[in-house]
C-alpha positions as CSV (number, residue, x, y, z in Angstrom):
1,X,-31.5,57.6,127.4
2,X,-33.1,57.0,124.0
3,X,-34.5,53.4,123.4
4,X,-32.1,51.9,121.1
5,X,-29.4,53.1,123.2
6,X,-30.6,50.7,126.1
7,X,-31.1,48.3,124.2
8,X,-27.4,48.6,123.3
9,X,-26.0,48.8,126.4
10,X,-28.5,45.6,127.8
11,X,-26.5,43.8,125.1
12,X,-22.9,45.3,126.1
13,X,-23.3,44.2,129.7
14,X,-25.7,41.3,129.6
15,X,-23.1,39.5,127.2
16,X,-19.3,41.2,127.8
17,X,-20.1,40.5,131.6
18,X,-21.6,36.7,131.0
19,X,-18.0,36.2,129.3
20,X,-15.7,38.0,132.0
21,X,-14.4,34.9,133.7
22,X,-15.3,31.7,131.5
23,X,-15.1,28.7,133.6
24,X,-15.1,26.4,130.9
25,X,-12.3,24.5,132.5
26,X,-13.0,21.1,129.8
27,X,-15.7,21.5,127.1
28,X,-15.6,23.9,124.2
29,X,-18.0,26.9,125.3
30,X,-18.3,30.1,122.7
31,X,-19.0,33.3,124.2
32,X,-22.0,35.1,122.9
33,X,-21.5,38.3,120.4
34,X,-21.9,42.1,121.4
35,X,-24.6,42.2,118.9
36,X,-25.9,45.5,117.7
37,X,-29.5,46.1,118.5
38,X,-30.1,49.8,118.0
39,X,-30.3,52.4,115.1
40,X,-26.3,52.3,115.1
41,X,-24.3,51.5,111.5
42,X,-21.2,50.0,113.8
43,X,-19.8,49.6,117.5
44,X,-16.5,49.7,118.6
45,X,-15.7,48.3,122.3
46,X,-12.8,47.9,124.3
47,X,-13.4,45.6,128.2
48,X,-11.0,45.1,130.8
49,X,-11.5,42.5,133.1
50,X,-9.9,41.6,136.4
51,X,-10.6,37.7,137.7
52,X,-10.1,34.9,140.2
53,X,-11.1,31.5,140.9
54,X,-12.8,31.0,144.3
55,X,-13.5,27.9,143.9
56,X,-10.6,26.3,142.6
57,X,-12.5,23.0,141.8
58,X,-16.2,21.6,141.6
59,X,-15.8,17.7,141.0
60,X,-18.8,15.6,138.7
61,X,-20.4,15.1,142.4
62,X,-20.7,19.0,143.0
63,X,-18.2,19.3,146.0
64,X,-16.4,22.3,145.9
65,X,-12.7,22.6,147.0
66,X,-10.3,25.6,147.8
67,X,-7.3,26.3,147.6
68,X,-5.1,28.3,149.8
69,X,-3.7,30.6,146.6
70,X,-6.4,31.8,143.7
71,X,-5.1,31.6,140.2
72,X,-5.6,35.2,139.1
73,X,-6.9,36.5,135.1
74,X,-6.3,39.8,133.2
75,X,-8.5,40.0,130.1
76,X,-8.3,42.9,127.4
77,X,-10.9,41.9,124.8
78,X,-11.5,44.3,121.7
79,X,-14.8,43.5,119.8
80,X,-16.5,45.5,116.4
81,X,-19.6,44.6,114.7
82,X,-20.9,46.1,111.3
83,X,-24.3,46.0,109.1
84,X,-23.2,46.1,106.0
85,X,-26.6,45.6,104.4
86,X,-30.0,46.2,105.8
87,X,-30.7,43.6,108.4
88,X,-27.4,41.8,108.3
89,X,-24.4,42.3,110.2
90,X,-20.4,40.8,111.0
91,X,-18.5,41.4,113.5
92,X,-15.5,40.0,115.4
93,X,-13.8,39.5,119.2
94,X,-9.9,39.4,119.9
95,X,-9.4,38.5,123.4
96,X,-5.9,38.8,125.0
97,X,-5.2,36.9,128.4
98,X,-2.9,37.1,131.4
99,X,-3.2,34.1,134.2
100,X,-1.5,34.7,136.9
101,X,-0.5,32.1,140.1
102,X,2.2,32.5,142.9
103,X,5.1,32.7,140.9
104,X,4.3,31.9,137.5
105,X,2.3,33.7,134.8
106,X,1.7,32.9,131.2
107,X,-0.1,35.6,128.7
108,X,-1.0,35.4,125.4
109,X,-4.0,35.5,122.7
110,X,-7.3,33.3,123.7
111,X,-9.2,32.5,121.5
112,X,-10.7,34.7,118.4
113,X,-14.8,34.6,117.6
114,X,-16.2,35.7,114.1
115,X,-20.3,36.3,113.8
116,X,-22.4,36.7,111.6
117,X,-25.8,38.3,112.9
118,X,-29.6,38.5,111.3
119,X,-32.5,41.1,112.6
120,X,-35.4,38.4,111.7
121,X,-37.8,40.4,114.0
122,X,-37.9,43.7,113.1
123,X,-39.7,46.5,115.7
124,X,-40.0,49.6,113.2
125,X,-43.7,50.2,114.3
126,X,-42.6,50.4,118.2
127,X,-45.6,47.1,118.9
128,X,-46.0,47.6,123.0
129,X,-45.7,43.3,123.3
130,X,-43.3,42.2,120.1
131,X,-39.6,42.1,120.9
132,X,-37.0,42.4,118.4
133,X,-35.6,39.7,117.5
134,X,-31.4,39.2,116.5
135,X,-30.1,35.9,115.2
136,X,-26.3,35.1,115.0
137,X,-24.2,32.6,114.2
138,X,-20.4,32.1,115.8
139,X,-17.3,30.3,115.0
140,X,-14.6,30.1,117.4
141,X,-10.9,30.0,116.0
142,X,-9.1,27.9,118.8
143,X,-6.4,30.3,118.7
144,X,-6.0,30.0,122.5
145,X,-4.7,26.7,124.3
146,X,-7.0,24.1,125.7
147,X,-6.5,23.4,129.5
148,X,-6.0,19.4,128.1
149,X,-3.2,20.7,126.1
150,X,-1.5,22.5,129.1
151,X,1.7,22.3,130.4
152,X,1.8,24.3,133.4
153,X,-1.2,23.1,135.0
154,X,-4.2,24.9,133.2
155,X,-1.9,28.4,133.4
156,X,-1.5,28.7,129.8
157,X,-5.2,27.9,128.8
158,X,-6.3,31.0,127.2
159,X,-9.2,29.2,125.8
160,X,-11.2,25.9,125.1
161,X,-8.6,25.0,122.3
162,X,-11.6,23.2,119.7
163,X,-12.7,24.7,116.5
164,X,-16.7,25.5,117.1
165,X,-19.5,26.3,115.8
166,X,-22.7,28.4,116.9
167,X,-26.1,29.1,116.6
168,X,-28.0,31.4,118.7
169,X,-30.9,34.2,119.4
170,X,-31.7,37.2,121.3
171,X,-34.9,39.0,122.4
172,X,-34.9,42.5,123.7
173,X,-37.7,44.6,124.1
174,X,-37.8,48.2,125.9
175,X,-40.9,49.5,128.0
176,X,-40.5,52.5,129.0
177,X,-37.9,53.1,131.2
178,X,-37.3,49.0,131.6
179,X,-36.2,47.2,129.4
180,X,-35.5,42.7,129.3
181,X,-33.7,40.4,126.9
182,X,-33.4,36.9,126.9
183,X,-30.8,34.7,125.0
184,X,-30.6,31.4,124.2
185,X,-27.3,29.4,122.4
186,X,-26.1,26.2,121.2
187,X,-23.0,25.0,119.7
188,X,-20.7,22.0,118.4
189,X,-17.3,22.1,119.0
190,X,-15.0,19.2,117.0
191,X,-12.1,17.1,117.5
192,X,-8.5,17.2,117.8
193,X,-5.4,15.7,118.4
194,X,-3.3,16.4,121.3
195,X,0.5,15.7,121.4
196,X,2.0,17.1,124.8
197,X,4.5,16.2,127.3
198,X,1.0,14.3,129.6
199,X,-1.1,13.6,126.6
200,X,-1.2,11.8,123.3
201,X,-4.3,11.4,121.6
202,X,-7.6,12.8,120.4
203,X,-10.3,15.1,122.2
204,X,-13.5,14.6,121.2
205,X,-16.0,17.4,122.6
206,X,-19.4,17.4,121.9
207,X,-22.4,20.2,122.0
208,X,-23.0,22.9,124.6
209,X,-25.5,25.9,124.8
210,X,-26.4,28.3,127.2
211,X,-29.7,30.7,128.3
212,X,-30.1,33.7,130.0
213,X,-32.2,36.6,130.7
214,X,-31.7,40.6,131.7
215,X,-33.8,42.8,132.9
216,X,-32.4,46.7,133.1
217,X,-33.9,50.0,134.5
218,X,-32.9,53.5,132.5
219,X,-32.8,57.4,133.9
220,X,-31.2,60.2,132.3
221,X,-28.5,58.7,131.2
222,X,-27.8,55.8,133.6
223,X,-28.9,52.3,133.3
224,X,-28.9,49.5,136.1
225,X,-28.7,46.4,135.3
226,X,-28.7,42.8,136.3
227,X,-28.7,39.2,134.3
228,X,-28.2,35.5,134.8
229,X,-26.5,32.8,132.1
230,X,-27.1,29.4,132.4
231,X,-24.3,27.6,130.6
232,X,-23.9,23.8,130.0
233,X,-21.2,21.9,127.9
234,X,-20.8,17.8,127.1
235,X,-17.8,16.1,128.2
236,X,-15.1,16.1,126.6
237,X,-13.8,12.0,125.3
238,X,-10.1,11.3,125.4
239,X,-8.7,8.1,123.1
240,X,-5.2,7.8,123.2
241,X,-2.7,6.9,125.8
242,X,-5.1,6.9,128.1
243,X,-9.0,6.7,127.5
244,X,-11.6,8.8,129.3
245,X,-15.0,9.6,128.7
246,X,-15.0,12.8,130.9
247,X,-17.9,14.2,132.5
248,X,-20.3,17.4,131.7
249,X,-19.8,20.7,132.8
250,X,-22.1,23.2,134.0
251,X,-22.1,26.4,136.0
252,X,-24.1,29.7,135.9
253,X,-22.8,33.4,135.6
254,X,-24.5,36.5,137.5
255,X,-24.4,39.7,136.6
256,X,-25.2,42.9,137.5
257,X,-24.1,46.2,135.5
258,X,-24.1,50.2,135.8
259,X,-24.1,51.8,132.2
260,X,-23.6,55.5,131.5
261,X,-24.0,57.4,128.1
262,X,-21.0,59.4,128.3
263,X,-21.9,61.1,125.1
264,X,-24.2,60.5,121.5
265,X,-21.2,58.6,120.5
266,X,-19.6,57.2,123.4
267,X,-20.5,55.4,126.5
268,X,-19.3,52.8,129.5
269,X,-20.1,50.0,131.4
270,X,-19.1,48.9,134.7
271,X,-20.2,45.2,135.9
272,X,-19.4,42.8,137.9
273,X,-19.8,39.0,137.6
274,X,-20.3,35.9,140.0
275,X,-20.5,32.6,139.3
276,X,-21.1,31.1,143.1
277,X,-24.2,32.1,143.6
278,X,-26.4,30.3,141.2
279,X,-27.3,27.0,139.5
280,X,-25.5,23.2,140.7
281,X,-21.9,23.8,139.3
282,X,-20.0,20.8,138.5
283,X,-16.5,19.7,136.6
284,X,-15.3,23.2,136.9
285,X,-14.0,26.3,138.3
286,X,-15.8,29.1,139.6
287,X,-14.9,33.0,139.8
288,X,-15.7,36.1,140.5
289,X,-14.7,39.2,137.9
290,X,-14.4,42.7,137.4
291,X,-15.1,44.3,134.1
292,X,-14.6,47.9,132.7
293,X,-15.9,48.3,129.2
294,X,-15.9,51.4,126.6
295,X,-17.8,51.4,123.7
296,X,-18.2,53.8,120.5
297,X,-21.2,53.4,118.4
298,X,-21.5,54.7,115.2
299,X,-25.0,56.3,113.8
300,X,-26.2,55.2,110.5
């Protein structure tokens, strides 16, 4: 598999698979771009993802709690990026969502990223040590509904529910048939007001980032792959008919991915994600996932 190929499909997994089951159950996360890092003009990709909560709930002390029936998650999420001059690129994510628990269900669209991406560290001469690096910013459209805003117990939360804002890099480099990234993220996410049938009043959420590393092994024309995200939001303040200050979330995604280059244009990526293993979870939900992803990349 050539180089910038790899490279590709490191990003693909490392980031698609970090996102398959957000647990983000309070603050106002962003999910990290499919950026392209190769020789490619434009990608095209298409992940399903199959999810459920495990751990239905990690209080602010870090005790975990079950219960006896999982809430269940079907994610399609389409996502394109573009350079449409030199080092510069756009691109955009559409996720639609399907929560699922005993008898009920609620589906709908989450919410909708837009990104703007910058190639600052170039690697045209192939240096053995210097990475290349990407920079990117992200706003989140809260098209989906908050779990604060929901009124069937957090069933109909498709998303964090807060306009945000982004900023964020990635490192990649490729030696030989290895190749490593590391990512690092942080974000602002700003108020709203709430009016449902339980709450009256503003949100106020604060800032959040995240960082992870990849590391990825390559032959023929099949890539192994493995990461870890670290991810970390501020609690969310509620002033209204009730006050709360809330408490910070935290919890950490692992990865591990099987790539394939099912042809020069076209190729897959089978991962699955876990968020129990790693890190001191608390004020959230933790889940394991599923995630089938195509992608077409077009060469400049």
């Amino acid at each position: 598999m050539k180089s910038s190929s790899i490279l590709l499909f490191s990003l693909l997994s490392f980031f698609i698979s970090s996102q398959a089951w957000a647990a983000a159950c309070c603050g106002g996360g962003i999910a990290l771009p499919a950026l392209i890092s190769g020789d490619d003009r434009a990608l095209l990709s298409t992940a399903y993802t199959y999810g459920e909560t495990v751990v239905d709930s990690v209080d602010s002390s870090g005790v975990w709690r079950k219960w006896d029936e999982h809430q269940k998650t079907q994610t399609l999420r389409i996502e394109g990026s573009h350079i449409f001059h030199d080092r510069w690129q756009a691109g955009a994510a559409v996720p639609f969502m399907e929560r699922r628990q005993l008898d009920e269900k609620s589906s709908g669209l989450g919410d909708v990223t837009a990104t703007l991406g910058y190639e600052y560290l170039t690697d045209w001469d192939y240096h053995p040590y210097r990475p290349k690096g990407l920079g990117f910013v992200e706003l989140v459209l809260p098209t989906g509904k908050s779990r604060a805003e929901s009124e069937m117990g957090g069933l109909d939360s498709r998303g964090n529910g807060f306009w945000a804002l982004g900023l964020g890099s990635v490192l990649s480099k490729t030696f030989s048939r290895w190749d490593a990234l590391v990512s690092l993220e942080g974000h602002r996410s700003f108020k709203k007001n709430v009016d449902s049938s339980q709450l009256h009043g503003e949100l106020r959420p604060g800032f959040g980032g995240s960082f992870g590393f990849g590391v990825g092994y390559s032959r023929f024309k099949w890539r192994l792959g493995g990461s870890i995200l670290w991810s970390y939001e501020d609690p969310v303040n509620l002033r209204g008919n009730f006050n709360s200050d809330g408490t910070p979330e935290r919890y950490a995604t692992a990865v591990v991915s099987l790539a394939h280059d099912l042809s020069d244009e076209w190729g897959g990526v089978l991962s699955y994600a876990d968020q129990t293993l790693f890190g001191n979870p608390v004020n959230t939900s933790l889940g394991r996932s599923v995630t089938l992803l195509f992608q077409r990349h077009f060469s400049r």
